[in-house]
Structure formats: C-alpha cells, structure tokens
C-alpha positions in Angstrom: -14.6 10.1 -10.8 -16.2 10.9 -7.3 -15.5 14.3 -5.5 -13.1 11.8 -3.1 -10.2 12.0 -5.3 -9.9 15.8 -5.1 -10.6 16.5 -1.7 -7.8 13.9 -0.6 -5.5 15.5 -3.3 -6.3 18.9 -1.5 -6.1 17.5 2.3 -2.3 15.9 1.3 -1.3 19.4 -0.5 -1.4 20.0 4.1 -1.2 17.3 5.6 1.1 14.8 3.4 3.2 17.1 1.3 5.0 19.2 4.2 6.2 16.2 6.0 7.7 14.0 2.7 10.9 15.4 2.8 11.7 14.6 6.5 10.1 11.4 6.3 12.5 10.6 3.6 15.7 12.1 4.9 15.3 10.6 8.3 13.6 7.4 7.6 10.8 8.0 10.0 7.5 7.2 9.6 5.1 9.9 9.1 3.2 10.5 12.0 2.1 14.2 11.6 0.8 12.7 8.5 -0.8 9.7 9.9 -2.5 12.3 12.8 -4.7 14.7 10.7 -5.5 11.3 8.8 -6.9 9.8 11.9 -8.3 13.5 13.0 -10.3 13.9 9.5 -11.3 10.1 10.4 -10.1 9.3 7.0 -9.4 5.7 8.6 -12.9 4.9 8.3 -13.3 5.2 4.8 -14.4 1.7 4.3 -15.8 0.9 7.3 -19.9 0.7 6.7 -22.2 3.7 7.7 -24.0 1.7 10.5 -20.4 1.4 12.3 -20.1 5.2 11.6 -17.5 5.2 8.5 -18.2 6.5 5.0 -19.4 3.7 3.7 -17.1 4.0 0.4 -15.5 0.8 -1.4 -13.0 0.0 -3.7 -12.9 2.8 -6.1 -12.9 5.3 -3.2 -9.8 3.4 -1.4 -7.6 3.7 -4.9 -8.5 7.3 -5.5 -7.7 8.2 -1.7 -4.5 6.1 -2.2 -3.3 8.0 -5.1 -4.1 11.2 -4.0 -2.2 10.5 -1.4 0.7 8.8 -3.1 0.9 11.7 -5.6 2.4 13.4 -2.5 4.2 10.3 -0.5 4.3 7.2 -1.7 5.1 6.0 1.8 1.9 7.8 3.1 0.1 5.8 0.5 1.3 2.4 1.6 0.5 2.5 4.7 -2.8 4.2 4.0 -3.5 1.1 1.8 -2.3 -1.5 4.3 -4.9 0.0 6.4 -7.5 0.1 4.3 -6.5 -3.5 3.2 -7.0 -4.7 6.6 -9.6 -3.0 8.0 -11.6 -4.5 5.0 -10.8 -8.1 6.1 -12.9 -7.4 9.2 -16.1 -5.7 7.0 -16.2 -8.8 4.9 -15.4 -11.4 7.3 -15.3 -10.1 10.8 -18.0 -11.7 13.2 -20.5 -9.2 14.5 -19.0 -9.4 17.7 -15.1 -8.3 15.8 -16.9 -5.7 13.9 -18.6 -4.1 16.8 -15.2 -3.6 18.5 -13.0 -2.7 15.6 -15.2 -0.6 13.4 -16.4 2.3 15.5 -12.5 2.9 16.3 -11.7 2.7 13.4 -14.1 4.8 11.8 -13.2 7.6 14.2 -9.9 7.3 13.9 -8.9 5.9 17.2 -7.2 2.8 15.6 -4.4 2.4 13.2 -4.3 -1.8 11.4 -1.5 -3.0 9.7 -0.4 -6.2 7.8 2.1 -8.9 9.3 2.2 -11.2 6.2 5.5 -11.6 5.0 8.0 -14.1 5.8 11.8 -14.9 5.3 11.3 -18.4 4.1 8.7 -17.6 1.7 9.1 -14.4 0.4 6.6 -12.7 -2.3 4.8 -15.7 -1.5 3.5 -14.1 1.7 0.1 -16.5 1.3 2.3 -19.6 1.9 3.0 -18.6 5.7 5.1 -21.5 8.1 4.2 -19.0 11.3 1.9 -21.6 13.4 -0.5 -21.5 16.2 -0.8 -24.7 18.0 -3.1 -26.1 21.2 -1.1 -25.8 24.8 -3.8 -27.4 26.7 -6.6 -24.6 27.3 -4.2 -22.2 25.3 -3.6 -20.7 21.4 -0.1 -20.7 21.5 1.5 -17.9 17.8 5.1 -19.0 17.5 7.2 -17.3 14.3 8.5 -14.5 12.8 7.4 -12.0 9.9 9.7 -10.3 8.1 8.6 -6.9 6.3 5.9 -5.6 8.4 4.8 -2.3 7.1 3.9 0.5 10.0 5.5 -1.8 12.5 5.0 -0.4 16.2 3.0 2.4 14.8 -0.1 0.9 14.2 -2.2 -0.6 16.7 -3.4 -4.2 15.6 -1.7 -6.2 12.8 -3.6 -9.0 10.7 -1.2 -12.5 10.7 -1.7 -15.5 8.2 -1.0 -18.3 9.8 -1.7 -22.1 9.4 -4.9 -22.9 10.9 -4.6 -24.9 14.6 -8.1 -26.9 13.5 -8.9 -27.1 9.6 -6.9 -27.4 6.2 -5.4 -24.1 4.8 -5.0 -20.9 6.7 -6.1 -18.4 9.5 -6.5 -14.8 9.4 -6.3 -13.4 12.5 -6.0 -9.7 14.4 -3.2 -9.6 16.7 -2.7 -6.2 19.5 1.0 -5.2 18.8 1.4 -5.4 23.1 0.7 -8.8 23.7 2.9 -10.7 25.7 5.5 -12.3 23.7 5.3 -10.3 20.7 9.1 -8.0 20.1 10.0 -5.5 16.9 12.9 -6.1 15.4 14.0 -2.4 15.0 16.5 -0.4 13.1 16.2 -3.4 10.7 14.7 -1.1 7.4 17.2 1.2 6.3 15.4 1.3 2.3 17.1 2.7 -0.7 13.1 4.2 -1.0 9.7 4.2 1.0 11.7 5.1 3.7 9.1 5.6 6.0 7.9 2.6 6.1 8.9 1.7 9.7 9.0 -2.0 8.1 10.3 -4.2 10.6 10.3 -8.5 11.7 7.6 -8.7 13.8 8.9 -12.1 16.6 6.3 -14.0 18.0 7.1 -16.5 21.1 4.5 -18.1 22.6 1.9 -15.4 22.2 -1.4 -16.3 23.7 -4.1 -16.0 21.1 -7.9 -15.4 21.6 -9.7 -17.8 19.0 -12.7 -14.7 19.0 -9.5 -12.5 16.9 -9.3 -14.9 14.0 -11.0 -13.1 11.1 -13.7 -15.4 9.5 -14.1 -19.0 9.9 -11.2 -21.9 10.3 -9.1 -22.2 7.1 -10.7 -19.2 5.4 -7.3 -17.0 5.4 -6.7 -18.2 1.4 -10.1 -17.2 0.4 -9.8 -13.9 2.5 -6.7 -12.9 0.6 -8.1 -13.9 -2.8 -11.3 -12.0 -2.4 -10.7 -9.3 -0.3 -6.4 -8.7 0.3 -5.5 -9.2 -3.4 -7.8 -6.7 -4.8 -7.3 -4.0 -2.4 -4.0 -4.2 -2.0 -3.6 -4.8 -5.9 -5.0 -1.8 -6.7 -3.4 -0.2 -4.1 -0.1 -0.6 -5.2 -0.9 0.2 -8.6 -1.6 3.7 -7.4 0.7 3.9 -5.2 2.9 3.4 -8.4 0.8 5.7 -10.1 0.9 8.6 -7.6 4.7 8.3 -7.8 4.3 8.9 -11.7 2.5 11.6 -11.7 4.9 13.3 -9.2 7.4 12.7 -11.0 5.6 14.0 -14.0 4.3 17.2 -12.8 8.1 17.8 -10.7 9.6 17.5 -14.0 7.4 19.6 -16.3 7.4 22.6 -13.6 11.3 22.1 -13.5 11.2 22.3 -17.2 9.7 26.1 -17.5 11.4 27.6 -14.6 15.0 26.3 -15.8 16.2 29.3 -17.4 19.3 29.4 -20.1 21.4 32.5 -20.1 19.5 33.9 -22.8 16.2 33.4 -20.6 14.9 30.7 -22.8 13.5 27.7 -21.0 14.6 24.2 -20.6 10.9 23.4 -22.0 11.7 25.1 -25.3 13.9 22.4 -26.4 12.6 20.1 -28.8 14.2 16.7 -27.1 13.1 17.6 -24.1 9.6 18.3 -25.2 9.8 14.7 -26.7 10.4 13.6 -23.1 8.0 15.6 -21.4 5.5 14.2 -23.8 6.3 10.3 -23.0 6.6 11.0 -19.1 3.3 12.8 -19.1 1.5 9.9 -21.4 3.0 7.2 -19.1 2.2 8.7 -16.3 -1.5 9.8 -16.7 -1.7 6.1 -18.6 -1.1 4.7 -15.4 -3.6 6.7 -13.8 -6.5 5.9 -15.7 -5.8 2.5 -16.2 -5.7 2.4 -12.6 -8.5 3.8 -11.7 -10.5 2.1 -14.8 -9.6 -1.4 -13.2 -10.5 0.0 -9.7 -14.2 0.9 -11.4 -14.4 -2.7 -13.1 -13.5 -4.6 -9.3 -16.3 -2.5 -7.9 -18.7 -3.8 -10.4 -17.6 -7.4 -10.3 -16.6 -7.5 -14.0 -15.5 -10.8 -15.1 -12.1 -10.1 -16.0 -11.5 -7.2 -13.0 -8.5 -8.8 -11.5 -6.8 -9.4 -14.6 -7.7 -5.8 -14.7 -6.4 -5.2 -11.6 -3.1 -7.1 -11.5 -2.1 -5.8 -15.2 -2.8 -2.2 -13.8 -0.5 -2.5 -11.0 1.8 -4.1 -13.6 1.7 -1.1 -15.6 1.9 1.5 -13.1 5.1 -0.1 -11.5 7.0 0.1 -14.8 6.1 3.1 -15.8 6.9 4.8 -12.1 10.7 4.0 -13.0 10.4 4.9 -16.7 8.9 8.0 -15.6 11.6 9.0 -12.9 14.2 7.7 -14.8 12.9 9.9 -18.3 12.6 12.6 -15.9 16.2 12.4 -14.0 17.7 12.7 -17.5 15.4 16.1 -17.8 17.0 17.4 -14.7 20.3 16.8 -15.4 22.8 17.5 -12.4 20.4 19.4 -10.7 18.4 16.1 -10.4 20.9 13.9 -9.7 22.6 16.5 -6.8 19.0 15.7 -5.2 17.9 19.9 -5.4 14.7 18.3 -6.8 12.8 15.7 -5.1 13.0 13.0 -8.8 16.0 11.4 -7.3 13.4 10.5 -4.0 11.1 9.2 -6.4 13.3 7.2 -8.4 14.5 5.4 -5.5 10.5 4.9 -4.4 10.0 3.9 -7.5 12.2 0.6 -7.6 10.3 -1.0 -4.6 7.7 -1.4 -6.9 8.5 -4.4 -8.6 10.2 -6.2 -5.2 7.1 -5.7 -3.1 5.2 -8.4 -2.2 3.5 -9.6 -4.8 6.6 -9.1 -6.9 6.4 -8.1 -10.4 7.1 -11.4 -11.4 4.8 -13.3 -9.0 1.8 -11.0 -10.6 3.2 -11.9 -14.0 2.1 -15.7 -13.1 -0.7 -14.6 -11.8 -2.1 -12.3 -14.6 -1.5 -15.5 -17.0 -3.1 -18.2 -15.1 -6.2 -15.3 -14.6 -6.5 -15.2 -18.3 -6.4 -18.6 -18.9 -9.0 -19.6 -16.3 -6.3 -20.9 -13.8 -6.1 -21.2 -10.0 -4.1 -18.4 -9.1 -3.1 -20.0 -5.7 
C-alpha cells in the first residue's frame, strides 16, 4: 500500500474526526472539513501533474476515501463524488475544459459534485429523462434531480442528460449559479450520512454552453461505464469499509475500558471475544478486498469490475453486520448513543439504497461474469 493511505488516516485524525459528531447531530455538511481538504489541495489528487495535481489514480482515490471514511463516512462521499467527477474531465474533458477546471481544482479552489439521480428512475441514475433541447441560437436544460450529494456546497455539478444531437447521453459540467437553476432545501433529513446536504437540484430553462459538455455527443454512457462506475464503485465500497473498521476499532476499545465491578473487562468474556473476532474479520475483510479490487482496476485486469462491484457488495453488508455485531457488544450504552456505533449503524444502512443499489449491482456483477452488457 502507498504512504497515501496513512497520511490521509493522520490528516482526518484533525481535520475529519473533530467535526463528525456535529455534522451528524445537526445534519450540516462538513465544511471545516471540506476547508483544510481544499487548503492541503487534497482536491487535486487526480488531477494530472502538468495541471498541477498529484497525479495519483484509482488506488490512491480508494485509500484517501477510506481513510477518510474510517473517520466520516459523509466526508468520504462527498470526497468520492469529487474525485468521481473531477475524473470525468481528466479522461474526457477537451483541452480547452481541462485548462479551466484542473488548475482549480488542483489547488483547491473548486469543489465538483454529481447531479445524476432522478425521481422517475431511481438507482438507475444512467437512464436520465432531464433534456436539453435547441431554442433557436440557445441550449435550453429543463428537469429535475433528485439526490444531489453536496448540493449548494460545491461549485460545479456534472448532469446526464439526453443528448440535444446524437443517440444516448450527454455529460455535461453545470455552475450551481446559473440562471434558472434553484435547490430544493431542507429536503434531506437521513436516518444516516447526515451531512450529505443532498438535495433536488430544479432546472428551468437553464442556458447551456455546448463547450461544458464533457466528451463528445452521446458519450455520457461510455463516460459512466469507464470512468463513473469504477470510481464511484470503489468508492462506496470504502466508504462501506471505513464505516467497518470504525465500528470495529469503537467497539474493541469499548470492550477493554468497560469495567465490571470486580474490575474485570467486558473483553474478558468469552462471547464477546467470539464477537470481537467476527467484527474484526469482517471488517478488515472488507478492507482488503477493497483495496485488492482497487489495485486490479488500476492494472486493467480482466475481471477488475467484477472485482470492483463484488467488493462494494461486500463492504456494504458487512458495514451493517459489523455495527449491528457491535451494538449488541455495547449493550445500553450503545443503544443510549454514549458511543458513536449507533451513528454508524444508521450510516451503515444507506449502503445498500444508494445509487447503485445493492440489488442493481447484484445484476450487474452477474451479467459481468457472464460476459453481458451491463447497461
């Protein structure tokens, strides 16, 4: 593993860690967070040396994600979403779009997000109905999105919609204050990732420039098969992961400090050292699977996403088995919230709703291994 997984588990001990509570408790998004993110310029991770990022890849974006996530699984998210969009641009962007995007974003001057989503499609954000249609010299974006992640904090947002001049779909990078476009807020109100700030995202008659549609006409499909589905894969998986291993290491500190009246130790009881043993194998299962199918997408192995979709698989079910295993550990004192597992049990669940659902990456892991179209 590179030196990046260690030094972003030691920036979010500072910068994620002190916030998670609040950003929990008060469903706010966390900006402190978000701030020392885009101070260390850890917004450019992906973006390519010349443009004055790291220069780092796939591998690099799960480990930072994790790291992170092992603090704040909402941090994670929308450290992913990022990430997941800013690499639309570096492997499709014309050198015009990368030019203008890329050196902000590498020195942390620019925060991306993901508008994909939609009401009448659900999970199946790649099927989007929001169009954009020719009003004589204009691009006209009419629609709505439904669960946009970091909604009014970040700066640009990337939007699927169905392409105005060729089959399939458009990719395109939208300014969150053009004319037309309103947040819905106060609609997310999460049983977890309550930070999110995920919000519908209206658009009426927003006047679009055709140089902010990422790649050429009718690429958007291709874009989200060869760039969004792997990142943002992988990134849930350890966003799943991180949660995991919270729970995991919440639950086995808990363990040796809970003292009995005779000073013996919770961790002294044979059942619960049963317990501990299956949270911590779960947990650091999902880790390394995680990170082994992060390794194989870098090098193009043949069967990475299978790799990568039955990782995030994993990782999501064993995040609630985990929290769950480790709630009956902490007893009352758990469930009366005085340690954080009842937070990460309720992060935990959005797992298997997000976008690709559990069940949508079910489909898709089985139509991977049987040489199927997955969409």
């Amino acid at each position: 593993m590179s030196s990046i997984y260690n030094k972003m588990l030691e920036f979010a001990k500072t910068n994620v860690a002190p916030y998670t509570q609040n950003v929990d408790i008060e469903a706010k998004f966390p900006v402190d967070s978000f701030e020392a993110i885009k101070k260390e310029k850890i917004t450019g991770l992906i973006v390519p040396k010349e443009f004055g990022g790291m220069g780092l890849g796939l591998e690099e974006h799960t480990q930072t994600v994790l790291a992170f996530a092992s603090s704040c699984a909402t941090t994670g998210l929308c450290y992913m979403m990022h990430n997941v969009a800013t690499m639309c641009i570096v492997a499709y962007g014309s050198d015009e779009m990368k030019k203008e995007f890329l050196p902000k974003i590498a020195q942390g001057e620019l925060l991306l997000a993901l508008a994909f989503s939609e009401t009448g499609t659900g999970t199946h954000f790649y099927n989007p109905e929001i169009s954009v249609k020719k009003a004589g010299e204009k691009l006209l974006m009419n629609g709505r999105k439904s669960f946009v992640t970091s909604a009014l904090y970040a700066d640009f947002y990337l939007v699927l919609s169905n392409s105005f001049d060729a089959q399939g779909l458009d990719n395109w990078i939208i300014a969150k204050d053009l004319n037309g476009i309103t947040f819905q807020e106060n609609n997310w109100d999460g049983l977890g990732m309550r930070g999110n700030a995920s919000m519908p995202m209206v658009f009426e008659d927003v006047n679009v420039d055709v140089k902010y549609r990422i790649g050429a006409a009718g690429s958007g499909a291709e874009q989200v098969f060869n760039v969004v589905a792997p990142f943002f894969v992988i990134g849930l998986s350890a966003v799943y992961s991180g949660v995991a291993l919270n729970a995991c290491n919440t639950i086995i500190e808990y363990s040796m400090s809970r003292k009995y009246s005779d000073d013996s130790a919770l961790c002294t009881i044979p059942t619960v050292q049963n317990h501990l043993a299956d949270i911590y194998t779960k947990a650091t299962a999902a880790k390394h699977f995680t990170l082994a199918a992060a390794k194989s997408g870098a090098n193009g192995d043949a069967d990475a996403l299978a790799q990568i979709i039955s990782a995030r698989l994993n990782a999501s079910e064993a995040a609630v088995a985990v929290c769950s295993k480790a709630m009956k550990i902490g007893g009352g004192t758990a469930y009366a919230k005085r340690i954080i597992i009842e937070r990460l049990l309720r992060d935990s669940f959005a797992a298997q709703v997000m976008a690709p659902s559990t069940d949508v990456l079910s489909i898709w892991l089985g139509k991977a291994l049987t040489n199927q179209p997955i969409l």
